[in-house]
N, C-alpha and C positions, 0 to 999 in steps of 0.2 A: 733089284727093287724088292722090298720085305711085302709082306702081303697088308700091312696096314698102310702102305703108299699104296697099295694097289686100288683100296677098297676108296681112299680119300677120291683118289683120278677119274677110278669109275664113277662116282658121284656129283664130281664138279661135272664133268662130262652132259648127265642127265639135268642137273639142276646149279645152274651157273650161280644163282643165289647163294648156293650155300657157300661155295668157294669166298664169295663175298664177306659171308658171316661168317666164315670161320676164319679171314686174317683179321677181320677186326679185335677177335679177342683179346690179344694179347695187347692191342692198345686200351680196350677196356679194364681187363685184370689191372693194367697201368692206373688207370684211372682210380679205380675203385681202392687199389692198395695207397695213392696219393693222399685220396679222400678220408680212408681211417688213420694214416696217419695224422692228416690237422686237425679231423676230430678227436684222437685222443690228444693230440697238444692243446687243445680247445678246452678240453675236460679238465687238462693240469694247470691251466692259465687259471679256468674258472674256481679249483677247489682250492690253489694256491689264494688266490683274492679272495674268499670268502675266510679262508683261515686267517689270511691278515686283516680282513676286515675286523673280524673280532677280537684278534688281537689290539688293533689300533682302539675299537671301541673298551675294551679291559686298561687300555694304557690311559686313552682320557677318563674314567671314571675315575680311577687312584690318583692321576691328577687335581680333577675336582675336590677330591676327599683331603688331599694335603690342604689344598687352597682355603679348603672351607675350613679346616682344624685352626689353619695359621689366625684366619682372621677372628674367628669367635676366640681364639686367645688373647688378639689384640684387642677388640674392639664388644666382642659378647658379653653375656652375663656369664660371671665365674661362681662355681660352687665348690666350696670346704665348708659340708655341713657338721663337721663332727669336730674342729681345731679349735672354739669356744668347752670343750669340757677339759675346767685344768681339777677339778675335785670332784670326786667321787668315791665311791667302797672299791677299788681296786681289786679285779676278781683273780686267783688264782693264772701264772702264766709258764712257761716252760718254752725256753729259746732253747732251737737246736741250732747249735752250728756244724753244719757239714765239713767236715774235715777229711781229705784222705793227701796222707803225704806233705803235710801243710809247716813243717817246720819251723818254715820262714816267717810263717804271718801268726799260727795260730796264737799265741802267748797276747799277741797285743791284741786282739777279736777279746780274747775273755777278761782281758784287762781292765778293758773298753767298757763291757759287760759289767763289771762288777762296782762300775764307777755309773752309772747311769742312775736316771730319778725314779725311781719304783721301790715301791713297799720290799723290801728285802726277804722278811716273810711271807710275800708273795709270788718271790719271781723266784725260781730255778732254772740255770744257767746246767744243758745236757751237750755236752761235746761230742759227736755222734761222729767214733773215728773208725772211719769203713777201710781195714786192710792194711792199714799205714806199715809200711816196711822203713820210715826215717825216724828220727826223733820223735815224733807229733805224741806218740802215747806218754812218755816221760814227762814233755810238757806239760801234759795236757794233769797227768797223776801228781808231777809236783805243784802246781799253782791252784789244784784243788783242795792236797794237805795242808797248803797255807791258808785255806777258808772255808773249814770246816762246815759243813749245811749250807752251803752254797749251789754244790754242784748234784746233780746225779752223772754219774760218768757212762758212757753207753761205748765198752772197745769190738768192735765186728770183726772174727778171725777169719769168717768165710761166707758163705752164701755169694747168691748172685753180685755180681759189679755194678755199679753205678749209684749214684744217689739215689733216685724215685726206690731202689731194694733197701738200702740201709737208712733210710727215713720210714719204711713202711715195718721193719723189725723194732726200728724207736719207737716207734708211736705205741705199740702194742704195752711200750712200758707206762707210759702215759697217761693220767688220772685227769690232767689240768683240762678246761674245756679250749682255751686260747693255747693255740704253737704259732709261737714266731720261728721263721725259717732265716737263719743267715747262712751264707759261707764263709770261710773261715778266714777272709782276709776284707771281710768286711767290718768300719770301723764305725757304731752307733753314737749319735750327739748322746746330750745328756737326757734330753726328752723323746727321746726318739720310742723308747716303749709306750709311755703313756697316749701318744699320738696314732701310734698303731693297735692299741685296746682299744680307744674312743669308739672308732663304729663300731664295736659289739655290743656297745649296749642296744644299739638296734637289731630288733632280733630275725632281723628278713637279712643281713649280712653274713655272708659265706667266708668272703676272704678279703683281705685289705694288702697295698701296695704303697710302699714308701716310694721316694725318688732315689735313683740311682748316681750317685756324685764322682766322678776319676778325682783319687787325691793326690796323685801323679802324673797330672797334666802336664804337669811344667820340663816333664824327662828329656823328652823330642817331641818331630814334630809329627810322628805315629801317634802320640797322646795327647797332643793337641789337637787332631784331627776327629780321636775317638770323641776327647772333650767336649767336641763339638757337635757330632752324632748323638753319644747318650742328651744332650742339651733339647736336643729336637725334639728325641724320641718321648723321654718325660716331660719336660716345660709344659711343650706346645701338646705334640702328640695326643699319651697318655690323658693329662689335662685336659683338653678338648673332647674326648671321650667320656670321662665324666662330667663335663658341665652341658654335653648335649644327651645326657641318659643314653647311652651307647652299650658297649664292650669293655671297659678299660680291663686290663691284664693284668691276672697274676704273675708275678717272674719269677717268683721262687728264690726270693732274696727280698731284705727288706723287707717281707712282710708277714704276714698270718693268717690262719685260716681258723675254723670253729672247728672243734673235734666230732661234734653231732653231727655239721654238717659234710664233712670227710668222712665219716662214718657212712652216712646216707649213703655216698654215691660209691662204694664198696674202695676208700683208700685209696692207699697211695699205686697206680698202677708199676709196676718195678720194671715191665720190660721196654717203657717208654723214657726215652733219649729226652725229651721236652715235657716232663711231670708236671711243672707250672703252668702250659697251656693246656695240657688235660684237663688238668684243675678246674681251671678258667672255664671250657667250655661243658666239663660235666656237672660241675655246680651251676653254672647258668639252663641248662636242659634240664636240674630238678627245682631253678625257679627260686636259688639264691641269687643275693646280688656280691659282687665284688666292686670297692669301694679304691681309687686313688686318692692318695693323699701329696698334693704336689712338696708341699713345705716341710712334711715326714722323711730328711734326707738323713743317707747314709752312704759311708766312703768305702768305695772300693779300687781298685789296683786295677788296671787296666793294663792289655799287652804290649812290652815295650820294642817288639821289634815283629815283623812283618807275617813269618810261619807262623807263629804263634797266635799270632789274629788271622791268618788263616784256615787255622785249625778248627777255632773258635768259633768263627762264624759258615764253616763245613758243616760243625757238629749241630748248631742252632737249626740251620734249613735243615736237616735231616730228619730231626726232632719235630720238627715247626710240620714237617711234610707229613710224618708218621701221625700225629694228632690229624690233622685234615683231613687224613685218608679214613680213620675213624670217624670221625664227628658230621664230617661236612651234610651227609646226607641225613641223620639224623636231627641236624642244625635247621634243615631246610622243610623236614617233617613235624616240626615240636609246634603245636598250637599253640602253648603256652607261651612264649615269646613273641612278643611284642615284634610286627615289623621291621621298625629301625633296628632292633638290636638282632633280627636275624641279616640283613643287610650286610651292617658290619660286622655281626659274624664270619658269615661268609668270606667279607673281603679280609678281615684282618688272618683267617685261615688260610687263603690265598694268598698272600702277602710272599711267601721264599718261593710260589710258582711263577712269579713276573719275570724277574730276573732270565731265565732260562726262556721264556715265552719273548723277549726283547731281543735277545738273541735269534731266535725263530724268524720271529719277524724283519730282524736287517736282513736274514740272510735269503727269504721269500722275495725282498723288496731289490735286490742286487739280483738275483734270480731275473726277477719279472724285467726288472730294465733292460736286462739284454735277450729275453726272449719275444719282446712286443716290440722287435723293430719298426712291426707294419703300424703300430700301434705307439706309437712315439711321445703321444701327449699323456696315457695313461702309466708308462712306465715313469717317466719325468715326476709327474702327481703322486705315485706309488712314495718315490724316493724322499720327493719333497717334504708329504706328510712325517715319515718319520725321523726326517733330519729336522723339521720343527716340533714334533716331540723333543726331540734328543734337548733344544735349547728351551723350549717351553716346559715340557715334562718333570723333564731332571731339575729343572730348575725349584719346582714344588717344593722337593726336600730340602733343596737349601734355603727356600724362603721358609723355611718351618725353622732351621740353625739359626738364619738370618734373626728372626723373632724373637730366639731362646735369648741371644744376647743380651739383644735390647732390655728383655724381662727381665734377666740376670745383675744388668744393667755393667756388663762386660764387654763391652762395643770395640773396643781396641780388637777383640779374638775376629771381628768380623773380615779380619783384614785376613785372615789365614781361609778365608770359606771357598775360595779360586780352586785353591789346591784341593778339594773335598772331589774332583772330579778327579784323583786318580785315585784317590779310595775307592771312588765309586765305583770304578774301571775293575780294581782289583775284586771290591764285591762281588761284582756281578760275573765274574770269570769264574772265583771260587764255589758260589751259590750254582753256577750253571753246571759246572764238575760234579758237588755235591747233589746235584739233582740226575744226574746221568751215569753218576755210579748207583745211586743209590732203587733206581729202577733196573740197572742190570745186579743188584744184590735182591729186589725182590723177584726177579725175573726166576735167580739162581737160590730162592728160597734160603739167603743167608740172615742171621740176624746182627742187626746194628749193635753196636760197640761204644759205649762211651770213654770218651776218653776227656783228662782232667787238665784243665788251663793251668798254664807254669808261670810261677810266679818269679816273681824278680827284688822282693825285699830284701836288703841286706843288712838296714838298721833300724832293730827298735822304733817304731811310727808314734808312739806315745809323747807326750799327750795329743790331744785330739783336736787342740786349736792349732799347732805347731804343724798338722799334717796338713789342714787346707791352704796353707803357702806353697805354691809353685815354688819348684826348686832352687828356678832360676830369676827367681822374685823380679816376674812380670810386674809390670807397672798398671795392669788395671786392678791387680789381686781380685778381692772379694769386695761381690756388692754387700750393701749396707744391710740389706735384709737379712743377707747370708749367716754376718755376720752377730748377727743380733739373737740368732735363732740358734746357734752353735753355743754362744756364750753361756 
């Protein structure tokens, strides 16, 4: 016997009690370690349901917001304050087309260009070709020898990558007060400038946005599908945003900004992947306004096969996240701004963190189901809520497509809106990727990379009534508006 048996024996001996209280212990220790257990499962149940709670509350608000876009499209008042100015003194303008690597498209972009309704001695046409190692500069040098005073040619051998750096070396050349912004495989109507000057005669306008058109719908049914997406997002979307005094969005395509008021907010920022939302939200923090013009359309080339709009919309959230992570708290601070439009501020800034937050949320809600056996009704309700999102929620955006058609007055494409749920599937996979590298790249202090959508032109798109036909000459073609407006 060791001497600490010794000392226990002689004790119980003296004091029978204690012998008592000292085998209990080890069914108390039992207890006590039972007990921190379910209350730390108690704690992960409770911060688990509060994180989904506000997740579910973030998910119906953006619902609401679709809802309520769709219907003041259908049924509100609409405003195109600025589409009655067809004469005026036409002020000085300078279109840059972003080009890098553009072979394919860039020739019919300036073709396009040089055929449009504007003062000729007012408009110069700057090809802004950042790094091109194919063709693009040849083009670009012979279709400007054929019209002399036309062009200023801007060729970029180095400096930083991306557009927001070689738009911000253009500019510096730049005397005009208006730049209009295209990419290089985008294809302008005949009015398409003079519609994007008009709000600058108001002098509280920072920057203006045309509507975004796929003139390659008709390829597959990836371009049908986009067809249907950009449809939602300018018709309804955009649209609804300016006829409720909101946010509407610079894209940085289709449209223009004022040189004073780029100047103000210190240019173009070069290390930002999403320069059009900068734009957007640091011209509205110094209390410009940006203006949509729904019926200001211009065509562009959409992805015709599945990486590629992977890519695409990887790089968009990345961008879209990078502006947020700047703006947002500043957005939230700015007195200057009107409630509503800090609102949607916020949410349209929030917009590529849903995706990944849906995510969060099924997988919290499949969690809780089978950790609340005891608790059997609140797991059930957990799940249920967000499988009536999934058919209520989701449903929002496509009743926003659903709307664009009607508008469009292309109701046959409504037949293809089923299938919009595996784009959706696919978005949401790639955006949630894109959001979960892109925190283990700020984690690992790396910086973002732009990289250039691939095009797929292979012939000549000119003229520019002959491109809005589907390839496969769909039978709803062009509405009559469309068509009216083109001509």
């Amino acid at each position: 016997m060791d001497c600490s048996s010794h000392i226990f024996c002689k004790a119980a001996a003296r004091w029978p009690s204690f012998a008592l209280l000292f085998s209990f212990l080890p069914m108390m220790s039992e207890a006590n370690a039972s007990a921190i257990r379910f209350d730390a499962r108690t704690v992960e149940l409770d911060l688990m349901t509060t994180i989904l709670g506000v997740i579910i509350f973030l998910l119906v608000l953006y619902t609401l917001r679709h809802y309520l876009f769709t219907l003041n499209r259908l049924f509100g008042r609409q405003r195109q304050p600025y589409l009655d100015i067809e004469q005026a003194t036409w002020p000085a303008v300078v279109v840059c087309v972003a080009a890098h690597n553009e072979e394919r498209v860039i020739a019919d972009a300036l073709n396009a260009l040089l055929d449009v309704d504007y003062p000729p001695d007012r408009l110069v046409i700057m090809p802004v070709n950042d790094r091109s190692t194919d063709g693009t500069r040849d083009i670009i040098d012979r279709i400007a020898a054929a019209h002399p005073g036309r062009f200023t040619l801007f060729h970029r051998d180095g400096g930083r990558p991306g557009k927001a750096a070689a738009l911000r070396d253009a500019t510096e050349r730049i005397h005009a007060e208006i730049i209009i912004v295209f990419d290089a495989d985008y294809l302008p109507a005949r009015g398409l400038i003079k519609q994007l000057v008009a709000p600058f005669f108001d002098p509280e306008v920072g920057a203006i946005m045309g509507r975004v058109v796929p003139l390659n719908a008709g390829a597959n049914l990836l371009t049908r599908l986009l067809d249907l997406e950009r449809a939602g997002g300018y018709q309804v979307d955009q649209a609804a945003r300016m006829n409720l005094g909101l946010v509407p969005q610079y894209g940085g395509t289709v449209g223009g900004v004022r040189r004073s008021a780029l100047e103000e907010i210190g240019g173009w920022n070069s290390d930002m992947l999403a320069e059009d939302t900068d734009v957007t939200f640091r011209l509205l923090q110094h209390g410009w306004k940006t203006v949509y013009q729904n019926r200001s359309e211009c065509y562009e080339e959409v992805p015709e096969v599945w990486p590629v709009r992977i890519r695409q919309i990887s790089r968009w959230s990345r961008g879209h996240n990078q502006v947020m992570e700047r703006n947002l708290m500043r957005l939230l601070k700015n007195p200057r701004i009107s409630l509503r439009e800090r609102v949607d501020g916020v949410l349209l800034l929030c917009v590529f963190v849903m995706p990944p937050l849906l995510v969060v949320g099924w997988s919290i809600t499949i969690i809780q189901f089978f950790m609340t056996s005891h608790q059997w009704l609140f797991g059930w309700l957990a799940l249920s809520g967000m499988v009536a999102y999934g058919a209520f929620g989701t449903n929002a955006a496509f009743f926003e497509m659903a709307a664009a058609t009607y508008l469009d007055g292309n109701r046959n494409r409504i037949r293809l809106l089923p299938l919009n749920i595996f784009g959706f599937l696919v978005s949401l996979v790639a955006i949630s990727r894109a959001a979960f590298v892109q925190v283990l790249d700020t984690l690992r202090k790396r910086e973002l990379v732009w990289h250039k959508t691939e095009r797929f032109r292979s012939v000549s798109a000119s003229p520019i009534q002959e491109l809005l036909l589907p390839r496969d000459a769909m039978p709803q073609g062009l509405s009559a508006e469309r068509q009216e407006k083109v001509a």
